[in-house]
Every structure is written in structure tokens, then in C-alpha cells.
C-alpha positions, 0 to 999 in steps of 0.5 A: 471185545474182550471184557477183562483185557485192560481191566486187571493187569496186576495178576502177572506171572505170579498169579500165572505161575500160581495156576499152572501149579494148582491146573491138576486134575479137580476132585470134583467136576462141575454139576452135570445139571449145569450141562444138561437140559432137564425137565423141571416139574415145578418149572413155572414156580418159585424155588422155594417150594422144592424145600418149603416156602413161607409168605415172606418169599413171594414179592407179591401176593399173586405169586403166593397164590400161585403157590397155593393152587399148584399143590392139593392141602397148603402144605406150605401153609399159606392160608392160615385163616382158609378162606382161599386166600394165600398171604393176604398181607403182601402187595397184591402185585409187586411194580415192574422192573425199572427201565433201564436209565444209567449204563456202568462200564464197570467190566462186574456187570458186563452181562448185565445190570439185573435189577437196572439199579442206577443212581437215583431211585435210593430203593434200587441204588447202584453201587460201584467199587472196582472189586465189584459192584451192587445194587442196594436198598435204602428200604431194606438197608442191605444190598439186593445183589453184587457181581463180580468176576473171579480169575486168577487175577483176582486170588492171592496171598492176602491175610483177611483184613476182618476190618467190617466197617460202614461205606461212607460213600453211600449218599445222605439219607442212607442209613450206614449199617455198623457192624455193631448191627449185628452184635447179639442178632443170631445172625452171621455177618454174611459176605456176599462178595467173599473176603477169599475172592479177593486175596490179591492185595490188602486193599482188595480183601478190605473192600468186602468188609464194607457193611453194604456188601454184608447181609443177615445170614444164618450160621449154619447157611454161612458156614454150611452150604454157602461155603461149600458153594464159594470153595467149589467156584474157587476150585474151578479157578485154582485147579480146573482153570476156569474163570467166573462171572458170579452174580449173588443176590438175597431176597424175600423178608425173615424178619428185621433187625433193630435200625431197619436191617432186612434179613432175608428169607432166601439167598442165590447165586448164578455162575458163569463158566469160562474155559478161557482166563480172558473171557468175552461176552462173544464166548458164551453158547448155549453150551456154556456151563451155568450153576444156579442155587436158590437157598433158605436163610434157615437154620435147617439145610441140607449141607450140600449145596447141590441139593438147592440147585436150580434154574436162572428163570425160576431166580428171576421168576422169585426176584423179578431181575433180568440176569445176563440181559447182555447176553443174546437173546437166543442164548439166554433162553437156553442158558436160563431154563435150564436146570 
């Protein structure tokens, strides 16, 4: 069954029209490592030690230990006190993933609900709005992940609305952010969904200015190389015809702002790449194009986001989700160890 027909039927033939005159040859051509398998030598290990690791990137401190025996002298620092043991102060071991107990019909998370966020437990809520949907946390007052899909059905002519504002629709005893929160923090008011996906109505652009779909980002992460990875994935719609299926997430504590606010220590996204403008679940193999980035939410990075490219098994290893869980087995197998 196809998985966006009947969802969107506002594209038309202006958002048609709009394809094939940018359907030009891309400058750029998708990552030949999102193609072909590679050997990964830090495979089993969390992406923060391909760039540098600190104890607030472990969910626990089993894996911080990991960490600390796969390479000779601490270079990540994570036994300060040298008694052998790495980031005493974490979990010793973080809790499973939930059992998966609500089913979306939401077409944002036809490949999967990666944390089984459902609408009881407050520290892994789930949140629908029908430009995407997130997963959320009371706990941590910030999303944990959102998904959505980007076609051409989805991009428009659209002003921003900058119209950053708190979701009423999160239940009693959620605190609701305000963009008041971030005023003074050193922090960038980051999308995780961004306003440039969603330009085809006012309406559409309004809804990623909800403060739950709004995490601590650093500047220089939100207008370096996270950018530059969410202008590539709206080039591969405008100028190569592809459609997207994008699941973006944040993870790991920098520290906490005033009213309870996590800043995350790392960010990541997964991309799915379709040839086809109305994609199914059916047409993804083993052959089809993936992208994987796992980043510091640090003042210091390099400012191409290729350089922070990795596979779907290490995100899950670092999250603890179960991405493209819709997916055939087989195929994710292939899809998710590759780098």
C-alpha cells in the first residue's frame, strides 16, 4: 500500500510544475557511503568516539565503560579519579525499550515509532500533528525524536511565520516551554523539523515554531553543519526528484537550562531515499540510499556534515531506538550496519 497516496493531495500541479523545472542535474550526488557497505572499525561503538566523547553521551555507565576499554590512555577522559571506572555517576544500566502499546496511523512514522513512544508514559510521549509527529519528554522537556517525510508536496512559497510559541496540546503537568526559555542561554532556538520543510501553506511553516518541536542547539551547530545537511535533503527533492522519509533525534545531557530544559550533547538524523514521488514501504531494498549523521552539540565542528556520517546501528546503539522497525527484517539488517 502506497504510504502517502490519500495523505497529501495539496501538492498538485504547482508543486508538480515546480519539480520538473528544478529536475536539473544536482551539484552534488548523494554520499557514495550511504551506497556502499564499508568496514567500520569503531562499529560496535557509540558515534561519539569518531570525534570525542563526554560521560553525558552514554545512556548508561556500562556503556561509558565500553568506551573506556576499547582504547589504551582515556583519551576521552572518562575516568577522572583513575580507579578504573568510567562516569560513575550514570545509570549502571539504562531500562529496555518499551513495549510497543499505541499504533499511529500517522503516514510520519510509517517506518517505524523509534522509541515506542505512546500516549501514557509523560517520559516517552507521543505527539502527532499532521506535518510530523515526535516523541517527547516531560523529564527532559524537549522532544527525543520527530519524523516526518519531505516530497515536493510538502515545499512551497511560504514566508517563515517565526511565530515560536508554546504546544498547548501538551497534557496537564507538562511544563510548556516559551521561547522566553532560551532568551540569554547561548543556545539557538533549534528546529528539529525545519520551518524550510514545510513552506507549502502559512499553516504548515507555523507548526515547526511549536516550542516541542524546539531543542537547545548551538550556534555554530545550527548554522553550520546542520544546515548544510537540511539544504543537501531539500536538494535531493528540488533538483534530483527524490522524496524523503527523515527521522531526526537528540540525545545525551550538556547541561540544563532554567525551567528544566536538557541541552542535549549530541544530535542525529537518518534519511531514507526514494526515487519515486509516492513511495511504499514495499520499495525499500537493500539497495536503497540511506544517510546517517550522528553530531556534537558543540561549539567546535567541522562545518561539513559528511564528516559526522555514520551507520543506523551505532545511532540505535547510542539511543537505545529501534529505527525503521517497519521495515523487513533482512532489509534493515543491511540498511542499518552500513556506513
Amino acid at each position: 500500500m502506497h504510504i502517502l497516496t490519500g495523505l497529501r493531495g495539496r501538492a498538485g500541479k504547482k508543486a508538480s510544475g515546480q519539480l520538473v523545472g528544478l529536475a536539473i542535474a544536482a551539484g552534488w550526488a548523494l554520499a557514495s557511503c550511504t551506497l556502499l557497505a564499508e568496514t567500520d572499525p569503531n562499529a560496535g561503538l557509540p558515534p561519539c568516539v569518531d570525534d570525542a566523547c563526554n560521560c553525558g553521551d552514554f545512556r548508561d555507565q556500562a556503556q561509558a565503560q565500553q568506551v573506556l576499554e576499547a582504547f589504551w590512555g582515556d583519551p576521552h577522559q572518562l575516568d577522572r579519579d583513575g580507579n578504573g571506572a568510567a562516569c560513575e555517576r550514570l545509570l549502571a544500566l539504562a531500562p529496555p525499550l518499551e513495549a510497543e502499546t499505541y499504533f499511529s496511523n500517522s503516514a510520519h512514522v510509517a517506518l517505524g515509532n523509534p522509541s515506542r513512544a505512546a500516549k501514557v508514559n509523560p517520559a516517552n510521549y507521543l505527539i502527532e500533528k499532521e506535518q510530523y509527529v515526535l516523541g517527547y519528554s516531560r523529564d527532559r522537556n524537549t522532544l527525543l525524536w520527530a519524523s516526518w517525510w519531505l516530497g515536493p508536496d510538502w515545499l512551497g512559497a511560504s514566508r517563515r511565520q517565526d511565530d515560536f510559541r508554546p504546544d498547548g496540546s501538551l497534557p496537564a503537568g507538562f511544563y510548556q516551554a516559551t521561547p522566553n526559555d532560551y532568551t540569554g542561554s547561548g543556545y539557538d532556538r533549534g528546529h528539529m523539523v525545519p520551518s524550510a520543510d514545510r513552506k507549502l501553506s502559512d499553516r504548515d511553516n507555523s507548526a515547526t515554531f511549536l516550542m516541542t518541536n524546539v531543542f537547545p542547539q548551538t550556534r555554530e551547530n545550527n548554522r553550520g553543519p546542520w544546515r548544510e545537511l537540511e539544504e543537501y535533503c531539500r536538494d535531493l527533492v528540488y533538483q534530483q526528484g527524490k522524496s524523503l522519509y527523515v527521522i531526526g533525534g537528540i540525545y545525551g545531557q550538556r547541561e540544563t537550562l532554567p525551567n528544566g530544559i536538557t541541552v542535549p550533547s549530541r544530535i542525529w538524523k537518518v534519511i531514507v531515499v526514494f526515487d519515486r514521488l509516492d513511495p511504499a514501504v514495499a520499495d525499500i531494498t537493500p539497495r536503497t540510499a540511506t544517510i546517517a549523521v550522528d553530531m556534537p552539540n558543540s561549539r567546535q565542528l567541522d562545518d561539513r556534515w559528511q564528516t559526522y556520517l555514520t551507520s543506523i546501528d551505532r545511532i540505535e546503539l547510542a539511543t537505545g531506538y529501534d529505527l525503521l522497525s517497519a521495515v523487513p527484517e533482512s532489509v534493515q539488517a543491511e540498511l542499518e550496519a552500513r556506513h
